[in-house]
C-alpha positions as CSV (number, residue, x, y, z in Angstrom):
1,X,0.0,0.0,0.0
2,X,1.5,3.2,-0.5
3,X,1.1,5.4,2.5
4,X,3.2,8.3,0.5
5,X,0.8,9.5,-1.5
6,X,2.0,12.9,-3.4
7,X,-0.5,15.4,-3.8
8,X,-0.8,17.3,-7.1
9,X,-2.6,20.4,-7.1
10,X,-6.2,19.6,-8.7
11,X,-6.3,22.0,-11.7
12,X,-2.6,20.6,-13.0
13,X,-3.9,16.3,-13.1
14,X,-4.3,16.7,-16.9
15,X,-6.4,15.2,-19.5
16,X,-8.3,12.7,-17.1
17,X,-11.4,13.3,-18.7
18,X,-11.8,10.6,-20.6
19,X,-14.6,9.4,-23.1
20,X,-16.3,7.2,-20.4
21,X,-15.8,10.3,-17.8
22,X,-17.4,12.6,-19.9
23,X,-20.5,10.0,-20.9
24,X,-21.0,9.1,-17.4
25,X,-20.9,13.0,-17.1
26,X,-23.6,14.0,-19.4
27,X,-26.1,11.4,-17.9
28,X,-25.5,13.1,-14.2
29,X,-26.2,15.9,-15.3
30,X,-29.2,14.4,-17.1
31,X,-30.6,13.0,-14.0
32,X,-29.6,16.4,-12.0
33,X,-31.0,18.5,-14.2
34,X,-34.7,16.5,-13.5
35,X,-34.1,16.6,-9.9
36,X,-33.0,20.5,-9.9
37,X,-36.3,21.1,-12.0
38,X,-38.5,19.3,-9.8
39,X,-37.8,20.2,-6.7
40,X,-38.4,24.5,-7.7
41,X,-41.8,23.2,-8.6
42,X,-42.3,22.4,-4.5
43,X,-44.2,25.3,-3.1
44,X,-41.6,25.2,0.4
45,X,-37.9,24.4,-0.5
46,X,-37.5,23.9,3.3
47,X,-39.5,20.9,3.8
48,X,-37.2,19.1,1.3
49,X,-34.3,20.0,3.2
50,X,-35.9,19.5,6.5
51,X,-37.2,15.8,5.3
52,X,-34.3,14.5,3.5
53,X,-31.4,16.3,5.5
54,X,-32.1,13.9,8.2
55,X,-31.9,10.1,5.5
56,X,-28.7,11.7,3.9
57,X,-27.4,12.6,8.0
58,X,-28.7,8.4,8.8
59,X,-26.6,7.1,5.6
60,X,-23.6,9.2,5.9
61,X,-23.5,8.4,10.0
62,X,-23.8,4.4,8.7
63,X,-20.5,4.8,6.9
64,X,-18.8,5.3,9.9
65,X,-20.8,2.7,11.7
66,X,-22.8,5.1,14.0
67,X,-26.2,3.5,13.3
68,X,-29.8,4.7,14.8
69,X,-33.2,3.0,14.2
70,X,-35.9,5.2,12.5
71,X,-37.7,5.6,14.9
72,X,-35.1,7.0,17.3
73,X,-34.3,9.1,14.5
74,X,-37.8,11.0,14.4
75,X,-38.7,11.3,18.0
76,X,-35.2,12.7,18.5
77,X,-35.8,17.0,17.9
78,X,-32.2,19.0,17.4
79,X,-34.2,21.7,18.7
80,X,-35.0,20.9,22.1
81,X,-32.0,19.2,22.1
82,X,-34.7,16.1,23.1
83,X,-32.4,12.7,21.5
84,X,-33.4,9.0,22.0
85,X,-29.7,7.8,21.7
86,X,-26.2,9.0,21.0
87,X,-26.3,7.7,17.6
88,X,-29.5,9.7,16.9
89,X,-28.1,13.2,18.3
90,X,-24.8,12.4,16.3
91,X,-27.3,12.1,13.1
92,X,-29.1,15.6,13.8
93,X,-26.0,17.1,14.5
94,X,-25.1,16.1,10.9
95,X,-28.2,17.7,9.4
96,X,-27.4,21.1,11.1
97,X,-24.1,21.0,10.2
98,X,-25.6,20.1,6.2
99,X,-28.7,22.9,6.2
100,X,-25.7,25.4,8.7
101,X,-22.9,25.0,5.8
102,X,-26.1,25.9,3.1
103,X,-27.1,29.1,4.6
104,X,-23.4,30.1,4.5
105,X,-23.2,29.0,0.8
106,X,-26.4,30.6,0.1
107,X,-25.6,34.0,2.1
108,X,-21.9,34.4,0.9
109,X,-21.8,32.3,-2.7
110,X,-18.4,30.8,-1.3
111,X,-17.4,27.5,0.8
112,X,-14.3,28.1,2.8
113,X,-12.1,26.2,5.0
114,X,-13.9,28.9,7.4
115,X,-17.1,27.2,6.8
116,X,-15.6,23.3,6.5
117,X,-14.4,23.5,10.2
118,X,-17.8,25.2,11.1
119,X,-19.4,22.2,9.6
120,X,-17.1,19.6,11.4
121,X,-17.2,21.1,15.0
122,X,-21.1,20.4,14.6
123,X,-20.7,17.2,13.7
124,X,-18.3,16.3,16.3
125,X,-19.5,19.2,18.8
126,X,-16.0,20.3,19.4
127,X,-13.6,23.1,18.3
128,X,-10.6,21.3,17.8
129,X,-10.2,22.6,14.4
130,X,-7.5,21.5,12.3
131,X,-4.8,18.8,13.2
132,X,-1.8,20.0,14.8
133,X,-0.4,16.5,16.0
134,X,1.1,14.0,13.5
135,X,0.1,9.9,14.2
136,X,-3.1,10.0,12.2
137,X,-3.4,6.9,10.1
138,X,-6.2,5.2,7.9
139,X,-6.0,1.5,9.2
140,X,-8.2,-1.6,7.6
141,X,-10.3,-2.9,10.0
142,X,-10.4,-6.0,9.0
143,X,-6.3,-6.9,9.1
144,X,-5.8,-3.9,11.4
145,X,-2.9,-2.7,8.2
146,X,-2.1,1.0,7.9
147,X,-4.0,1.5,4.5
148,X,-2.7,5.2,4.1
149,X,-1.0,8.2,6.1
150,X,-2.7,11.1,5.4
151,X,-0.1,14.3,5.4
152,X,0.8,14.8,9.1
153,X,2.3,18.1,9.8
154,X,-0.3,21.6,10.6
155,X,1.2,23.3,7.9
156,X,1.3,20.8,5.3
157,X,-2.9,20.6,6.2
158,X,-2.9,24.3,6.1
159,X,-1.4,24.6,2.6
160,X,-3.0,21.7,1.1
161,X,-6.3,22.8,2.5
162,X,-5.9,26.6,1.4
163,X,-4.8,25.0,-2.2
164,X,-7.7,23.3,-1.8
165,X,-10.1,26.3,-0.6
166,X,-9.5,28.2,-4.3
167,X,-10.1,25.4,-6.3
168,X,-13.5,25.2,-4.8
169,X,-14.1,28.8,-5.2
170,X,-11.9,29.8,-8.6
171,X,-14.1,28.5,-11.2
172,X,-11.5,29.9,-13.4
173,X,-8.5,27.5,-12.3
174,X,-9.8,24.9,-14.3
175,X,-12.2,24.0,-16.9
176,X,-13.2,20.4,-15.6
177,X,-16.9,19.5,-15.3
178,X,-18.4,21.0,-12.0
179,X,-19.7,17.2,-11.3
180,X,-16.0,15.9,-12.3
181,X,-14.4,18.9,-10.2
182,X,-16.6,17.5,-7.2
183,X,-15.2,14.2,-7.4
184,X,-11.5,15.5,-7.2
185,X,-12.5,17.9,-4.0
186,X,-13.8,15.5,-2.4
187,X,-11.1,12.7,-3.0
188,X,-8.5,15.6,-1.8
189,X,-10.2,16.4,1.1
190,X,-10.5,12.8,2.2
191,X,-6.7,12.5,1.3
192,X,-5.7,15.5,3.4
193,X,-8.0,13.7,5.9
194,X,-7.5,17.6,7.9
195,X,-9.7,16.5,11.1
196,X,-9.3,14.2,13.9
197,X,-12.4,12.9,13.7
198,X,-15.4,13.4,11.1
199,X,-13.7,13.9,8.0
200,X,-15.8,11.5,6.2
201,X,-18.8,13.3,7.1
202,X,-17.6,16.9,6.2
203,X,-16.6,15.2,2.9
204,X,-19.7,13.9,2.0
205,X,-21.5,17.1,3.1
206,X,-18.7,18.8,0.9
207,X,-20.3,17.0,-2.1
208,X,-23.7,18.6,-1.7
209,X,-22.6,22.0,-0.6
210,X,-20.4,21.7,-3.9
211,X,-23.2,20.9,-6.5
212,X,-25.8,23.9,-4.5
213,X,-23.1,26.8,-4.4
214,X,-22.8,25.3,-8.3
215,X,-26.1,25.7,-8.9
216,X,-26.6,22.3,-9.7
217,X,-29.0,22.0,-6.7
218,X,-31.3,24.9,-5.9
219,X,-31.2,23.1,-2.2
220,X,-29.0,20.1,-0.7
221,X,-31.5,17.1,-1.3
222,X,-29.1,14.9,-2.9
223,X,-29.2,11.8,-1.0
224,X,-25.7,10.9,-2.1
225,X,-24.5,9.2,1.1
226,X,-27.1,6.2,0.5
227,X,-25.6,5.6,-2.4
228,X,-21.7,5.3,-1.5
229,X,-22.9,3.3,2.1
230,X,-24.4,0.9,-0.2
231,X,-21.2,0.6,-2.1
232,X,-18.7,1.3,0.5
233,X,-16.5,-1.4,-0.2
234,X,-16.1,0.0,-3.5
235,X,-16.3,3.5,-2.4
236,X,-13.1,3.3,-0.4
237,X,-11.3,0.7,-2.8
238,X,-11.2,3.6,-5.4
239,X,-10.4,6.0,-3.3
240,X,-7.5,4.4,-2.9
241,X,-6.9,3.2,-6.0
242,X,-6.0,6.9,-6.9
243,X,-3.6,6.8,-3.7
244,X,-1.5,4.0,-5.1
245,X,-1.9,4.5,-8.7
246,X,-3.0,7.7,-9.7
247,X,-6.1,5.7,-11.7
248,X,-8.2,8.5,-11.5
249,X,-10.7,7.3,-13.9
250,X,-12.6,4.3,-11.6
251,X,-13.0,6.9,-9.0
252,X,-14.4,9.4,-11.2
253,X,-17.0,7.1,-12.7
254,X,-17.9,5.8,-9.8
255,X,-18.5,9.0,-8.0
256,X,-20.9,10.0,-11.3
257,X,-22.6,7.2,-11.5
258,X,-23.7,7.8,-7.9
259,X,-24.7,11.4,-9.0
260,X,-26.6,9.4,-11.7
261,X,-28.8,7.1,-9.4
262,X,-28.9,9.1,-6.8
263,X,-30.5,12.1,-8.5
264,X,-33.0,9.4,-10.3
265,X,-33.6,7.6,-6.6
266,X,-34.5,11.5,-4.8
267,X,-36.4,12.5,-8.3
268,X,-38.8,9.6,-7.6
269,X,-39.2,10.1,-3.6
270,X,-40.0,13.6,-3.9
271,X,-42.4,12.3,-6.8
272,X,-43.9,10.5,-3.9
273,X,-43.7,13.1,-1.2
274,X,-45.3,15.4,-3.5
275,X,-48.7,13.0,-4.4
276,X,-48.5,12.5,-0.5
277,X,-48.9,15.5,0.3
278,X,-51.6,16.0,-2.2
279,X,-53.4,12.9,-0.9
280,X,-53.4,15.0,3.1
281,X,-54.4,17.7,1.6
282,X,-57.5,16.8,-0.1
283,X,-58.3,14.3,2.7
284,X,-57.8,17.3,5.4
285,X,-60.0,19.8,3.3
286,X,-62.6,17.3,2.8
287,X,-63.1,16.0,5.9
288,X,-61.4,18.5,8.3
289,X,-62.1,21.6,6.8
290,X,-62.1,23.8,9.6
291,X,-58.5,22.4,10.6
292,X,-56.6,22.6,7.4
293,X,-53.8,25.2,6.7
294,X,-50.4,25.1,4.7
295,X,-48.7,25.4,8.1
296,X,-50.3,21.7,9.0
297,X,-49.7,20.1,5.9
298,X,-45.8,21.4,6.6
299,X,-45.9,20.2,9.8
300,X,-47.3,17.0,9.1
301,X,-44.5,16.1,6.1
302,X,-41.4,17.9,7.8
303,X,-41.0,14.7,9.6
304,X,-43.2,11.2,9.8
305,X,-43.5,11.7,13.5
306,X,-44.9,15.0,15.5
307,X,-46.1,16.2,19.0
308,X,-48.4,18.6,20.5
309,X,-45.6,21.0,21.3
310,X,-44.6,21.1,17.1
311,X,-48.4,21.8,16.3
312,X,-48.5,24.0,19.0
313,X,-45.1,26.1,17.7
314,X,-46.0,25.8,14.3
315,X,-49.4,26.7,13.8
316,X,-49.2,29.4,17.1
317,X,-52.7,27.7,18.2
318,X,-53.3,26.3,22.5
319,X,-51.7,23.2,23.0
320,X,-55.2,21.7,23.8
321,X,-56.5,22.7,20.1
322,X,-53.4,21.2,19.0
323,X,-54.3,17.9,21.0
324,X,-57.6,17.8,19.4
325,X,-56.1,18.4,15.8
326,X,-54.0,15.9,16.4
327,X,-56.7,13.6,17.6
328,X,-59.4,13.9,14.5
329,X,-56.4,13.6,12.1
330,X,-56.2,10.2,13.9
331,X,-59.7,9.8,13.8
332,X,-59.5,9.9,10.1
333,X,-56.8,7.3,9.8
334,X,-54.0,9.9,8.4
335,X,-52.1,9.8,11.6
336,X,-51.8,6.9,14.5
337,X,-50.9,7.3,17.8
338,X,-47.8,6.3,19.9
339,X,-46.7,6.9,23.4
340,X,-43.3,6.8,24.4
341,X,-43.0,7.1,28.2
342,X,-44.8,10.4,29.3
343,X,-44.9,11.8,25.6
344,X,-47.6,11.1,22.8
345,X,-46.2,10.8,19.1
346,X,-48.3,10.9,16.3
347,X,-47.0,9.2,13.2
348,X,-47.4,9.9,9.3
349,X,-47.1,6.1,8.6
350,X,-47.3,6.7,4.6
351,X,-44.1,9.5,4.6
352,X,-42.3,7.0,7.1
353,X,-42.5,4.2,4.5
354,X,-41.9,6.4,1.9
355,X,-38.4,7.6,3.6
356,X,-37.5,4.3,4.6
357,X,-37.4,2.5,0.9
């Protein structure tokens, strides 16, 4: 294994393009293009990040083997800072740390190294920053064999990340594909590996961030990280297969045929979410009239499970007209109800299935 691995600065790797790069390129941006188009058409941009931040935060988490059950997942809330297990606070930290790094982008038009250690001392709720120590090494888990030594001095990180920082930002340093430019930032980053912890998470949410300050994605819905958990085995084979033989072409085909499937997998869930939603609605109207409004609907879809206290907040209504909302939308077989110790939880069991497959 080579644990030497010489970093070239992005914009100088040459013609690595190649005809199968560039065909698996137009049909990403095929598929993205759909999912981009789509997802303008939803009346609240928000709910799409609010509903699929959380299954990208549950995949990405998987990688690194920090697994939580659905259903810890939903009756966990980031804002009450209310979580059913670590694993399921370490997944909601993730989704801030996704929808904290897109306000950023979408304020400033620029992702900095400012921003990338913002987004990992959410994840890991620290502010350690940078590493300043050397001894970091990738290790197999199965053999326990150093797979790769990342660079190990601060300013070696510091240089390679700030070389790093203006290819993100300088769309005139190179005239790659945006979706092929992703793939490279995202392999460097993982190669500079510039955290202690969480650097496969920041990546990943590097991907997304990538493709939205792009313009690719008019929000970060791209479930990417189910894709590459599915695939992991492959996933980290060609990462290293750059490492060891600077092949960059089996990386950068399997990274855009990812884009591919993954933009066709979210295109048909929101397809789903959207005749959902229009299902609630002309249930709600019809039978509930008096109860509907947009602000129930939203409520209802931002996640498969809610509370009194989120119909409460959210529609500014008492918490006993909120009870008896709750209760009639039960009555009428849209919701059921769950009690967890002293707390009632009503679910949406449609969206849940929907999000789960």
């Amino acid at each position: 294994m080579n644990c030497d691995y010489r970093f070239v600065p992005l914009e100088r790797l040459g013609d690595i393009e190649s005809k199968a790069v560039l065909k698996a390129t137009a049909k990403a941006h095929q598929a993205l293009g759909e999912l981009k188009g789509l997802a303008v058409t939803m009346p609240n941009q928000y709910l799409l990040l609010a509903t699929l931040s959380l299954q990208e935060a549950k995949e990405s988490s998987e990688i690194e083997n920090i697994i939580t059950t659905q259903d810890d997942l939903y009756r966990s809330n980031y804002k009450s800072q209310q979580f059913l297990s670590t694993s399921a606070k370490e997944v909601h930290n993730y989704a801030q740390a996704l929808q904290a790094g897109f306000n950023t982008i979408n304020t400033t038009g620029l992702l900095t190294n400012n921003t990338i250690i913002e987004i990992q001392r959410i994840i890991e709720n620290n502010s350690a920053g940078f590493r300043s120590q050397g001894g970091t090494q990738l290790v197999n888990q199965q053999n326990a064999q150093v797979v790769y030594t990342p660079p190990q001095t601060a300013q070696n990180i510091i240089d390679l990340m700030s070389d790093l920082e203006k290819f993100i930002n300088d769309d005139e340093l190179s005239d790659y594909d945006d979706l092929v430019k992703m793939a490279l930032i995202h392999h460097q980053f993982e190669s500079i590996h510039p955290f202690y912890d969480g650097n496969g998470r920041t990546g990943r949410i590097l991907n997304v961030l990538y493709l939205s300050k792009q313009r690719l994605l008019g929000a970060p819905i791209l479930y990417l990280s189910r894709y590459l958990n599915r695939n992991k085995a492959q996933y980290y084979q060609n990462l290293q297969e750059v490492r060891d033989n600077n092949n960059w072409e089996p990386w950068l085909l399997f990274m855009l045929k990812a884009l591919q499937i993954t933009s066709q997998d979210t295109l048909k869930m929101i397809k789903g979410l959207i005749a959902l939603m229009q299902t609630y609605k002309q249930t709600i109207k019809a039978k509930l009239p008096k109860i509907y409004s947009h602000e129930l609907i939203n409520n209802l879809f931002t996640h498969p499970y809610t509370k009194v206290e989120f119909i409460t907040q959210d529609l500014n209504i008492h918490r006993n007209t909120a009870s008896k909302y709750l209760n009639q939308l039960v009555e009428i077989d849209l919701l059921s109800k769950h009690k967890l110790g002293k707390d009632n939880y009503y679910l949406n069991s449609e969206l849940y299935e929907l999000l789960s497959n």
